[in-house]
TORKOL-4160 file (C-alpha; in steps of 0.2 Angstrom, whole numbers, padded with zeros to 4 digits, m for minus):
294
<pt num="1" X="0080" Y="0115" Z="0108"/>
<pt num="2" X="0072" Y="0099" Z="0100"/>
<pt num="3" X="0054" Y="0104" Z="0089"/>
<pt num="4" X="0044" Y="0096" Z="0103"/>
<pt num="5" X="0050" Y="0113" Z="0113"/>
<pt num="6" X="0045" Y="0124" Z="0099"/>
<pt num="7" X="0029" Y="0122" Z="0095"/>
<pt num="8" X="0013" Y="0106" Z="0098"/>
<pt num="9" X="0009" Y="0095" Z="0084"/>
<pt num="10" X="m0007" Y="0097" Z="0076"/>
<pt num="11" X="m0021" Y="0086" Z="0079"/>
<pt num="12" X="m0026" Y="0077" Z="0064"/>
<pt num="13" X="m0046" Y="0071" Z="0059"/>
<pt num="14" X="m0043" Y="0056" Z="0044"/>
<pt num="15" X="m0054" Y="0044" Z="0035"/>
<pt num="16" X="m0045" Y="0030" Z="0036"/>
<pt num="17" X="m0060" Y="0023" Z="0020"/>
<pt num="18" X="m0061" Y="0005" Z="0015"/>
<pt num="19" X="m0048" Y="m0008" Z="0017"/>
<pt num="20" X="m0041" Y="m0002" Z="m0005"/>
<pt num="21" X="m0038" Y="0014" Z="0002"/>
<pt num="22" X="m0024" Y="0006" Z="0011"/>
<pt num="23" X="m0019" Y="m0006" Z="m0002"/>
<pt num="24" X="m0022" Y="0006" Z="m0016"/>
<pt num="25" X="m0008" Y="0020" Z="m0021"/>
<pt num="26" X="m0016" Y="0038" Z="m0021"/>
<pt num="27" X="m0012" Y="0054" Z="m0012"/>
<pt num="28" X="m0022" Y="0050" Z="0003"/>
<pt num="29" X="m0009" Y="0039" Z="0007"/>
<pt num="30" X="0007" Y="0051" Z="0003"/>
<pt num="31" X="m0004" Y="0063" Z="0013"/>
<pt num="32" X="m0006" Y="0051" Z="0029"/>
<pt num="33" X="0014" Y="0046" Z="0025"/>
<pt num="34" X="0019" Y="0066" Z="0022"/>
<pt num="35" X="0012" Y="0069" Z="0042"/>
<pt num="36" X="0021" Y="0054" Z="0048"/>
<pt num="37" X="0037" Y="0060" Z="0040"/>
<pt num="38" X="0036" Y="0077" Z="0050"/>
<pt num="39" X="0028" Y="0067" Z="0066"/>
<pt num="40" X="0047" Y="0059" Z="0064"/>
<pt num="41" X="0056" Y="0073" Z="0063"/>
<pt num="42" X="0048" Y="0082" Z="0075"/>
<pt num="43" X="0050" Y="0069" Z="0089"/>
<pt num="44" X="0035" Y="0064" Z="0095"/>
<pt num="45" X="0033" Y="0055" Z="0111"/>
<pt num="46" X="0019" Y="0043" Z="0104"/>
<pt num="47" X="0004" Y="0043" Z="0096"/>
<pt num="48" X="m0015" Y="0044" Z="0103"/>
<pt num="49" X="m0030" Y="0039" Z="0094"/>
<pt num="50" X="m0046" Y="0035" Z="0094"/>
<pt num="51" X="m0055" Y="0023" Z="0078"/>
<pt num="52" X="m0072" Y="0021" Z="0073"/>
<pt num="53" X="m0075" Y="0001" Z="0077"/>
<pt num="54" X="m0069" Y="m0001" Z="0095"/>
<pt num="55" X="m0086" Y="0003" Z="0104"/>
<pt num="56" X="m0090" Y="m0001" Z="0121"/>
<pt num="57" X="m0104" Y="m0008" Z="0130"/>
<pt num="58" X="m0114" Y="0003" Z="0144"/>
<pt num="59" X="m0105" Y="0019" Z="0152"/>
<pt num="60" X="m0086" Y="0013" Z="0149"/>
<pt num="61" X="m0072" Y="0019" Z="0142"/>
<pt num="62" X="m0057" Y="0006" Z="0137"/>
<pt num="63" X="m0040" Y="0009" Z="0133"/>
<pt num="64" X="m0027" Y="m0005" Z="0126"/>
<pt num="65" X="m0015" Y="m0011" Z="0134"/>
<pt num="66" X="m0011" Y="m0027" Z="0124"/>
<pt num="67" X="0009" Y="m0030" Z="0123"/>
<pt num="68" X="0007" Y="m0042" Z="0111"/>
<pt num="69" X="m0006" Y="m0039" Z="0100"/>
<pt num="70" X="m0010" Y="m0044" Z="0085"/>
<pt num="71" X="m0017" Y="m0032" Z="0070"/>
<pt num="72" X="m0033" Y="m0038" Z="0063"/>
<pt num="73" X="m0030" Y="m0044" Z="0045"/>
<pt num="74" X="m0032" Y="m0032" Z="0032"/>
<pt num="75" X="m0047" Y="m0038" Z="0018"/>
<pt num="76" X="m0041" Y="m0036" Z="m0001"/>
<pt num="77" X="m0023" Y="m0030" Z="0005"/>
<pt num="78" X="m0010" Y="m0042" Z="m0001"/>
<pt num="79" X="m0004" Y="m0048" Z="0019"/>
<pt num="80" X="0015" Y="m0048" Z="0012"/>
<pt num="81" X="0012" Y="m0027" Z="0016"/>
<pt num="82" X="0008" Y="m0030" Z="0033"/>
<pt num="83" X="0013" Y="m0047" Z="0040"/>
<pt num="84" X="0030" Y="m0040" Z="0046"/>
<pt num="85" X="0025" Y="m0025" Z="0053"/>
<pt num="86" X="0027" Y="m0024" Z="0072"/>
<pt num="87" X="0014" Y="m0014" Z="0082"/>
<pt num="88" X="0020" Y="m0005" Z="0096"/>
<pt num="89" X="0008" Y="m0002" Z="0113"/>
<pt num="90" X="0013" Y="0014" Z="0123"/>
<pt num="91" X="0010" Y="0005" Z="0140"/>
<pt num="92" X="0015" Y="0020" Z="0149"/>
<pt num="93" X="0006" Y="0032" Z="0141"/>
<pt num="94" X="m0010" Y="0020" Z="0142"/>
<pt num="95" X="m0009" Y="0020" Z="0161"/>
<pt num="96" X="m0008" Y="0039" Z="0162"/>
<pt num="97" X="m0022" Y="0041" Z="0150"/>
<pt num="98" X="m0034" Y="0029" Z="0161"/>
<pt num="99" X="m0028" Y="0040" Z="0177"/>
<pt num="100" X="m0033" Y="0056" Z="0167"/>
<pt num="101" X="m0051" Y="0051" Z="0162"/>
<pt num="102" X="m0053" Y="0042" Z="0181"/>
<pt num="103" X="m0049" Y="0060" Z="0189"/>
<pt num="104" X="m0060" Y="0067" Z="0177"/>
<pt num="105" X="m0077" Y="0055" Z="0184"/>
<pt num="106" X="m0075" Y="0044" Z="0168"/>
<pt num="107" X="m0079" Y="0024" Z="0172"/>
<pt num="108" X="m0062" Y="0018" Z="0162"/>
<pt num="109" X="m0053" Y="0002" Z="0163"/>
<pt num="110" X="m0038" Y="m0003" Z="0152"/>
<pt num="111" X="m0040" Y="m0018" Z="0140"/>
<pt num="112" X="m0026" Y="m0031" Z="0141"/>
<pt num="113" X="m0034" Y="m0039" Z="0127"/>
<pt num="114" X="m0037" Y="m0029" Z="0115"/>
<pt num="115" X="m0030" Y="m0032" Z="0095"/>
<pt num="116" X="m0031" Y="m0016" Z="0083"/>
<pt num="117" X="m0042" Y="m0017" Z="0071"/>
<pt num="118" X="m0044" Y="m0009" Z="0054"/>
<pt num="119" X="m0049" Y="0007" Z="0058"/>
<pt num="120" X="m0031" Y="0011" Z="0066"/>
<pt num="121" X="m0020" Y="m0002" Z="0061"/>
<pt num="122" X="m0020" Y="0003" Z="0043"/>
<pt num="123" X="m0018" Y="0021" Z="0044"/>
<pt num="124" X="m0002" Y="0021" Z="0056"/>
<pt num="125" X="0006" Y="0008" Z="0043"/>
<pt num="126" X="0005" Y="0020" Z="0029"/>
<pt num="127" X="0008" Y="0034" Z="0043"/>
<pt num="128" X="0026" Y="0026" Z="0049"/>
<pt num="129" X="0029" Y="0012" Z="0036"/>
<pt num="130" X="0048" Y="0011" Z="0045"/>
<pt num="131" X="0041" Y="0006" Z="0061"/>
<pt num="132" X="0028" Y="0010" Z="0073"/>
<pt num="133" X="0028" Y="0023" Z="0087"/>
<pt num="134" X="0022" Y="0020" Z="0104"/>
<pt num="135" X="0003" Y="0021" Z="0102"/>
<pt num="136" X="m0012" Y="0023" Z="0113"/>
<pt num="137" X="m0028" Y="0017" Z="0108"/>
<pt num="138" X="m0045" Y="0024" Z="0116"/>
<pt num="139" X="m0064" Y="0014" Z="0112"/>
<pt num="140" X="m0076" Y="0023" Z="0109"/>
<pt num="141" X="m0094" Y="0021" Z="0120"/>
<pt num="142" X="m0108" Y="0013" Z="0112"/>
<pt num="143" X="m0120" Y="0026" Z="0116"/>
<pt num="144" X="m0111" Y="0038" Z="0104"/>
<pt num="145" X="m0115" Y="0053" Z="0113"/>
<pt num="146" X="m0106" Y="0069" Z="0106"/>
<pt num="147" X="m0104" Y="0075" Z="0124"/>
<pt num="148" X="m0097" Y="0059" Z="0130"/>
<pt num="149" X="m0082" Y="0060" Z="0119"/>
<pt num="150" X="m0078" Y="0079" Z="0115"/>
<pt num="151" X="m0074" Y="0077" Z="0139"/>
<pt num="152" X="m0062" Y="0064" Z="0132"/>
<pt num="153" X="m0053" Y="0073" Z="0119"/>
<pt num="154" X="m0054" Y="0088" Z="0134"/>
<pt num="155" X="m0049" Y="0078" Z="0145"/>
<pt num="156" X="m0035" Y="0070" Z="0136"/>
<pt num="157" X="m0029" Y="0087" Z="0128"/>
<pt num="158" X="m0014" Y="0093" Z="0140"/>
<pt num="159" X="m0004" Y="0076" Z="0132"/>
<pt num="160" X="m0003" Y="0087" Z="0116"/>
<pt num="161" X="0007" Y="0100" Z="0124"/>
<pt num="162" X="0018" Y="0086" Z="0129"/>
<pt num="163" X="0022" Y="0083" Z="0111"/>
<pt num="164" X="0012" Y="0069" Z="0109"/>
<pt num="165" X="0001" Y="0066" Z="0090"/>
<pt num="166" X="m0019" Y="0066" Z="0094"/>
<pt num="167" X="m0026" Y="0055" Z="0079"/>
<pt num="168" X="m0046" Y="0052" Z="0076"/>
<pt num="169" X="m0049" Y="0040" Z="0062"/>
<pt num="170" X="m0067" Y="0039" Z="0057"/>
<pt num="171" X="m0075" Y="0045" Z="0041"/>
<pt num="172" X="m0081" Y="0063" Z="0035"/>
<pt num="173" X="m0098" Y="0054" Z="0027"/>
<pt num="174" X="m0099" Y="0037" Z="0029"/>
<pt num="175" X="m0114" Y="0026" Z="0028"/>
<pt num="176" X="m0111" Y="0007" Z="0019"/>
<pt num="177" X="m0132" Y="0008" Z="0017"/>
<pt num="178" X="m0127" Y="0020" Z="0003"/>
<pt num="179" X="m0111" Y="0013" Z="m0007"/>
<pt num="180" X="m0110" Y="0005" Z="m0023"/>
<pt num="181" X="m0101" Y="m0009" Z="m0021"/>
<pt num="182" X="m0101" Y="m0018" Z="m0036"/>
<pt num="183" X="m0085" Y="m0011" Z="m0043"/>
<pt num="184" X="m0076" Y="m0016" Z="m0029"/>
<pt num="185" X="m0086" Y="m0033" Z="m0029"/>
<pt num="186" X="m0082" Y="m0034" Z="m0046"/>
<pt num="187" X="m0064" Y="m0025" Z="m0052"/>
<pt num="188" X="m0058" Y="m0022" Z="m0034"/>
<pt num="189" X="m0060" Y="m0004" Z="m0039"/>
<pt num="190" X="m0063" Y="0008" Z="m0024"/>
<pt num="191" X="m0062" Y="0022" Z="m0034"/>
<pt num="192" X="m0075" Y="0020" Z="m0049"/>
<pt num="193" X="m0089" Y="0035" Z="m0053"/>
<pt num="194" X="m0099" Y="0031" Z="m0064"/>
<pt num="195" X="m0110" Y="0045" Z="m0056"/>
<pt num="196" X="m0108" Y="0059" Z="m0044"/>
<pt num="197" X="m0112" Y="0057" Z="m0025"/>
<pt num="198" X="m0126" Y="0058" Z="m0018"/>
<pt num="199" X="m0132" Y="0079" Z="m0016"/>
<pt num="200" X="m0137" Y="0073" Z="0002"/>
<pt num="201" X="m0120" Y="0067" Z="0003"/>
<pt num="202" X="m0111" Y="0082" Z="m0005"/>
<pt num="203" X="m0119" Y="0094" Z="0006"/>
<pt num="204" X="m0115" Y="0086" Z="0022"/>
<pt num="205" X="m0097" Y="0085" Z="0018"/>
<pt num="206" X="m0099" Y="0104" Z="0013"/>
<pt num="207" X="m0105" Y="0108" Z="0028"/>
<pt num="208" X="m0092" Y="0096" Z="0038"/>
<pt num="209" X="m0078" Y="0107" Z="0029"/>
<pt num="210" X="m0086" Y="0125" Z="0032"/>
<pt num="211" X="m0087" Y="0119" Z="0053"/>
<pt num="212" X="m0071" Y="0114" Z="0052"/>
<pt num="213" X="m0061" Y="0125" Z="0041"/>
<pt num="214" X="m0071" Y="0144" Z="0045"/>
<pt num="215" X="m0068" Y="0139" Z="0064"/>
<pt num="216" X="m0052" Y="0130" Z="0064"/>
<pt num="217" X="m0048" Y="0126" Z="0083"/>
<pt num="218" X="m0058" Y="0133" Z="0100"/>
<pt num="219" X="m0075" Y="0134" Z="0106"/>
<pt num="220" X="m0085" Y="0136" Z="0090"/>
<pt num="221" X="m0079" Y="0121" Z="0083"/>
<pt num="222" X="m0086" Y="0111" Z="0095"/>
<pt num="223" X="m0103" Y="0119" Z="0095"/>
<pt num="224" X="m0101" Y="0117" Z="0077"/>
<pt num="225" X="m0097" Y="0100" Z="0077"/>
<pt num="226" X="m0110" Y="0094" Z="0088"/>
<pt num="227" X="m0124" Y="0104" Z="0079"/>
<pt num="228" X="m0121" Y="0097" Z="0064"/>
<pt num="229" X="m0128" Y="0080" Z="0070"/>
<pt num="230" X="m0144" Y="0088" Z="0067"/>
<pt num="231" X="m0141" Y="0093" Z="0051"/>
<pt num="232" X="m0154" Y="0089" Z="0039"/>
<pt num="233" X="m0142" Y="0077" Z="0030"/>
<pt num="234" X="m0132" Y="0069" Z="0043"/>
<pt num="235" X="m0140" Y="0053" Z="0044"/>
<pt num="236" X="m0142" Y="0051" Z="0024"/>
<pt num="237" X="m0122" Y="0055" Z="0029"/>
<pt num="238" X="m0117" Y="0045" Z="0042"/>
<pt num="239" X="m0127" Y="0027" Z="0045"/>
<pt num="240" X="m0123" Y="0024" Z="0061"/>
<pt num="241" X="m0113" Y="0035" Z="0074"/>
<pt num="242" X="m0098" Y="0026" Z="0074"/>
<pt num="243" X="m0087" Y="0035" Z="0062"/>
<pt num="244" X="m0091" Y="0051" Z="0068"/>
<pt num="245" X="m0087" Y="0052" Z="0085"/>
<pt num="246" X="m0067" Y="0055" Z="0080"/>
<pt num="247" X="m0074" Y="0070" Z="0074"/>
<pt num="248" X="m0081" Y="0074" Z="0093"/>
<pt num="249" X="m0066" Y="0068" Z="0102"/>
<pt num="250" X="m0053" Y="0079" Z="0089"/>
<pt num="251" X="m0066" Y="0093" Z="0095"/>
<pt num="252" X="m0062" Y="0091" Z="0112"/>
<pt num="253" X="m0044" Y="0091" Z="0110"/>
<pt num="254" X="m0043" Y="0107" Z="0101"/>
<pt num="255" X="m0059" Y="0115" Z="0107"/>
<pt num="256" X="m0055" Y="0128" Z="0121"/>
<pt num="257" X="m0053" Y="0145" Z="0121"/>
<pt num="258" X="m0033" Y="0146" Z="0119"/>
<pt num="259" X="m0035" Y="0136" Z="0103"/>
<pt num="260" X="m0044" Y="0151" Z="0095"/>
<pt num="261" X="m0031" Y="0153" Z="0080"/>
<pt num="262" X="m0026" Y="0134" Z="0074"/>
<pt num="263" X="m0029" Y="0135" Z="0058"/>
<pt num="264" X="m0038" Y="0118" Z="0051"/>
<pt num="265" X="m0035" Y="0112" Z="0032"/>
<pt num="266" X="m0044" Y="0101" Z="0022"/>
<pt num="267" X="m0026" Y="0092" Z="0017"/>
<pt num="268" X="m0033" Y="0078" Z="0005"/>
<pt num="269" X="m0050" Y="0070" Z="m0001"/>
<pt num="270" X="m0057" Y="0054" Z="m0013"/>
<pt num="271" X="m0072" Y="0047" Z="m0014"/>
<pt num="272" X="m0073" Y="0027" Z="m0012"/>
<pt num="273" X="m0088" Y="0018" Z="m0017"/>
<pt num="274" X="m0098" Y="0032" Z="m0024"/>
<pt num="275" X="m0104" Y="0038" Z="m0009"/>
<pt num="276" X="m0090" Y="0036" Z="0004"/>
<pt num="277" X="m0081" Y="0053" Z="0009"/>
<pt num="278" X="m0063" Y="0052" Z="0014"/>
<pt num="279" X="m0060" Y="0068" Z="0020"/>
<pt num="280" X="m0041" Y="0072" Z="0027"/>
<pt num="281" X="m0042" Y="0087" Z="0042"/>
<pt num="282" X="m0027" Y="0094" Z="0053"/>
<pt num="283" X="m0031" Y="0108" Z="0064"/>
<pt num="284" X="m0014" Y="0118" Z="0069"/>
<pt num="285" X="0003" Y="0114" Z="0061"/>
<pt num="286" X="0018" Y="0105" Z="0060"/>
<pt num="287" X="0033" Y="0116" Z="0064"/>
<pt num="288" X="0044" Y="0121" Z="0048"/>
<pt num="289" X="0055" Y="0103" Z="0043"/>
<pt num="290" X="0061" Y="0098" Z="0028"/>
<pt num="291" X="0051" Y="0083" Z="0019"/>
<pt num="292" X="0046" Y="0078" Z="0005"/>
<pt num="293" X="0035" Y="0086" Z="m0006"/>
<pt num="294" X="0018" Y="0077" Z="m0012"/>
């Protein structure tokens, strides 16, 4: 019986933070490694994800399906870590995913076209740094309505039972109106503090943690997850939409009612920039493999 037979994988919610986070050693990246290790070992068929920067005009949904793309560069990263590395479209998957959401009344074309950016790319390098799994990449609408993209997560969800890893990569508080930037201008230094965050900041990612981590998956969190875009602090939080609709879309995937008991665990965290929450969510687990300890 392979692992793919024992038990789904979880669904993970990552920050994937400024471009340093990826260049920069710390244990965001031996957490996003650590989860690529067991993804490995548990034989996943492929990955799914959605990013923050993919967003589409009017009432469309896109899906990549580029066989020869071409990773957008990575800013401040030394291109000698990411020159080789060879991207790998899940065609197959793609097509199924675009007949899903057309069943389901969305208006969804695939993308021939379409490179990965940096809100994707970087996070499965550091994810599978021995070579890239099958991966489906779904845009985001530019409307940003929570609705919208908790149906696509929904809709999407039975691919999880199939074995297949459900990744949103956006940002627990993000909003570049906010961030210092001089050490980074300066030094190159994404970690510097000279002060604490933001409280409008701190509480928002409070609350993000309590909706997430007191509900884990099912119902609730997806009420819980939409409500808090009218939290008192979620625009001092999040700018612009953008890098929370993961969030929505991760709720859909784990947000019906046999997903009452995934446990969700707040698995790592570093600030960038001051203000800039990189918060690491999984919502269920890994079956029981050997890997290395962080």
């Amino acid at each position: 019986m392979t692992m793919s037979q024992v038990k789904q994988p979880p669904v993970l919610l990552l920050s994937h933070g400024t471009t340093l986070l990826t260049g920069e050693q710390s244990h965001i990246r031996d957490y996003w490694l650590s989860h690529g290790d067991k993804a490995i070992q548990y034989g996943i068929k492929g990955v799914i994800i959605m990013g923050a920067h993919w967003n589409i005009r009017g009432r469309k949904v896109r899906v990549a399906t580029n066989t020869n793309t071409i990773p957008q560069n990575i800013p401040l990263v030394r291109r000698s870590e990411y020159a080789d590395y060879k991207c790998t479209a899940d065609i197959k998957t793609a097509k199924r995913c675009l007949e899903m959401l057309r069943a389901a009344g969305f208006d969804s074309e695939e993308d021939p076209k379409f490179n990965w950016l940096i809100d994707t790319f970087p996070v499965l390098l550091r994810m599978f740094p021995k070579g890239c799994p099958p991966v489906t990449i779904i845009s985001q609408n530019q409307y940003f309505n929570p609705h919208y993209h908790l149906e696509i997560g929904r809709v999407l969800r039975p691919l999880r039972k199939e074995g297949y890893l459900f990744i949103g990569s956006g940002g627990g508080v993000h909003n570049l109106y906010r961030t210092d930037w001089k050490y980074m201008r300066t030094y190159r230094d994404n970690f510097a503090q000279e002060r604490p965050p933001d409280e409008t900041h701190l509480e928002f990612r409070q609350a993000l943690e309590d909706v997430i981590c007191k509900n884990g998956g099912g119902p609730d969190l997806k009420r819980g997850i939409v409500r808090l875009m009218k939290h008192p602090n979620y625009r001092d939080a999040h700018g612009t939409d953008d890098h929370y609709m993961p969030t929505c879309f991760v709720a859909g995937i784990v947000g019906e009612e046999e997903d009452r008991g995934d446990p969700a665990t707040l698995g790592a965290e570093v600030w960038e920039l001051r203000n800039q929450g990189e918060t690491q969510f999984a919502i269920g687990d890994w079956p029981y493999v050997a890997t290395r300890i962080l």
